[in-house]
C-alpha positions, 0 to 999 in steps of 0.5 A: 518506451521509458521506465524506472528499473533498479540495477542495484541497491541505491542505484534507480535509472531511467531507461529505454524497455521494449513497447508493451503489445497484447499477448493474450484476449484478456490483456489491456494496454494501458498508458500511465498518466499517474504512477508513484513510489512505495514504501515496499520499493525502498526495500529492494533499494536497500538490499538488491544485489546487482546480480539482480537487475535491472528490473522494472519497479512500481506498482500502482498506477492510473492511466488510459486504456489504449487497447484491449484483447477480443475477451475484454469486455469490462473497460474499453480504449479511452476509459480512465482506470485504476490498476491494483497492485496485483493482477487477478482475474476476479472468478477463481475460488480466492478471488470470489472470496475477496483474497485477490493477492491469492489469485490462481492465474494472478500475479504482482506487477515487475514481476516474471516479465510483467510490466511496472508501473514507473514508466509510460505504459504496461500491458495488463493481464486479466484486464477486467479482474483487474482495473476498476473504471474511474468516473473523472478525467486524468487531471481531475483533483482527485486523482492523487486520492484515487491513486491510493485504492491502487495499494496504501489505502486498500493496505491501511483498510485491509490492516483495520478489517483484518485488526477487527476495527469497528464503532468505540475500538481502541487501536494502536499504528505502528508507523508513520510511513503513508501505509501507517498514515492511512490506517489511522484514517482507515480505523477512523473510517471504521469508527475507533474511538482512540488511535494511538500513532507511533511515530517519530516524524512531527509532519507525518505525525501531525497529518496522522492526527488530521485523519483520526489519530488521537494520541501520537507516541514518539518513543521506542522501545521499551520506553514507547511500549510503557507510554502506549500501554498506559495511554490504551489502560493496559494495552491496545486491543488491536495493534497495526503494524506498519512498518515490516521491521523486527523491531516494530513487530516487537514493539507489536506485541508489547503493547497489545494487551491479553486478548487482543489481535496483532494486524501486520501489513508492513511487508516483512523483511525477517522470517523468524520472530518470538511467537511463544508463550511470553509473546503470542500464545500465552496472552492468546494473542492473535496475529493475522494480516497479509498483503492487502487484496486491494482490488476487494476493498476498491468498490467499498472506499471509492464512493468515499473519496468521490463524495470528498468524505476522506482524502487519502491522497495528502500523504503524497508530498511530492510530484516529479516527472518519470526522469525525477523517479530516481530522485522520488527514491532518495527523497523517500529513502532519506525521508524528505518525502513521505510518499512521491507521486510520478506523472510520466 
């Protein structure tokens, strides 16, 4: 079969990897009808030594289940699913506490040998913690909504619970990447009252005010922090990160206000950041977020794209073909494509 791998920063190709088969009785195969591309992918693109790869890339996807184990019991050949971004088996003692990216026995797709979601196929471990049936056909409209429970809905939902969201809230997206686009709609969805979005790019921006944004700030630095903090009255109470970069977690905890609670959900790319008295811990400051356990949030959100009440799916801006995954990079790197649906 045909899937994307990264050989090296820059460098993605299209090339032959071995068929998927059944290791275990609780994997299923699952033939990929749609697949995308991530913000957290053009993290690699922009660092992997060569020494590295290749490697298989992606992790979200929908597809068709050609076969499963003798313990599979939850989806059956033909069914229609949807595939979180971590695998899990849905039973350990994270898993019933709804933190499935902990699972015991889990793990995260392209990695340790386990298939990708930029190609034909993948075998899927844990198959029935795992993927959730999806009541429609492969080509139904929604699916590029239904595609986004699989990662950035459930990470721009994840961010809202976790920034303590609720009816009257005032929050703050540091973003305007998809993740940051569909906070807005998830903080939305929760009932905050004003949303302020910061972001640079007038198209990205503009959608963000179409799923709930209110104010949009373009600024940075400095300059961004006094315009939010006098936007929110003194600053956000909760503020949602989006972005994974030093400077957005500085422009984090400049505008949330004493009190208030940092979410940060854009896979971060430092180890070290100010968590002092002048930053965190003298205005008591909480930071909290995490790699969103998608799979906890699917039940809640899916009814709401089925029923048309949100449309997280208009942040994919472009469509290609597997062979038009390495193009789906660069458009995304050089920001001509929000986010890059792939149907292999």
């Amino acid at each position: 079969m045909r899937a994307a791998l990264m050989y090296a920063a820059g460098d993605v190709r299209v090339g032959d990897v071995a068929d998927p088969a059944l290791k275990e009785p609780t994997d299923a195969l699952v033939r990929i009808t749609t697949a995308c591309i991530c913000g957290s992918d053009l993290h690699p693109y922009h660092s992997m030594s060569a020494s590295d790869g290749p490697v298989r890339m992606g992790h979200e996807f929908i597809g068709v289940v050609e076969e499963i184990g003798g313990d599979v019991t939850s989806v059956k050949k033909g069914d229609l699913v949807v595939a979180p971004f971590a695998y899990s088996d849905g039973s350990c003692e994270f898993c019933r506490a709804g933190l499935q990216t902990s699972c015991v026995h889990g793990g995260f797709w392209a990695r340790n040998g386990i298939d990708g979601g930029q190609g034909e196929a993948a075998r899927v471990p844990l198959a029935d913690g795992t993927l959730v049936k999806l009541p429609v056909g492969a080509d139904d409209a929604l699916i590029p909504s239904l595609l986004t429970l699989s990662d950035v809905l459930g990470t721009g939902h994840h961010a809202a619970v976790r920034g303590g969201v609720r009816q009257g809230s005032t929050v703050t997206v540091i973003g305007d990447g998809a993740v940051g686009l569909l906070a807005v709609l998830a903080a939305k969805r929760l009932g905050a009252e004003q949303i302020v979005l910061m972001g640079r790019h007038t198209a990205r921006t503009d959608l963000g005010r179409a799923f709930g944004a209110t104010d949009v700030v373009a600024e940075r630095g400095a300059e961004g922090i006094e315009k939010v903090r006098d936007l929110t009255g003194g600053g956000s109470l909760i503020v949602i990160e989006a972005v994974g970069h030093r400077p957005a977690y500085e422009q984090a905890y400049g505008v949330v206000r004493p009190g208030g609670t940092i979410s940060r959900v854009g896979v971060p790319q430092y180890e070290e950041a100010p968590i002092g008295f002048g930053t965190l811990f003298g205005p008591n400051i909480t930071l909290t977020g995490g790699p969103a356990p998608a799979r906890a949030y699917i039940d809640e959100l899916l009814p709401d794209i089925l029923e048309g009440r949100i449309e997280p799916g208009r942040v994919f801006d472009r469509t290609v073909g597997l062979d038009g995954t390495p193009e789906g990079y660069r458009a995304m790197d050089a920001r001509a494509a929000l986010k890059v649906l792939v149907r292999p």
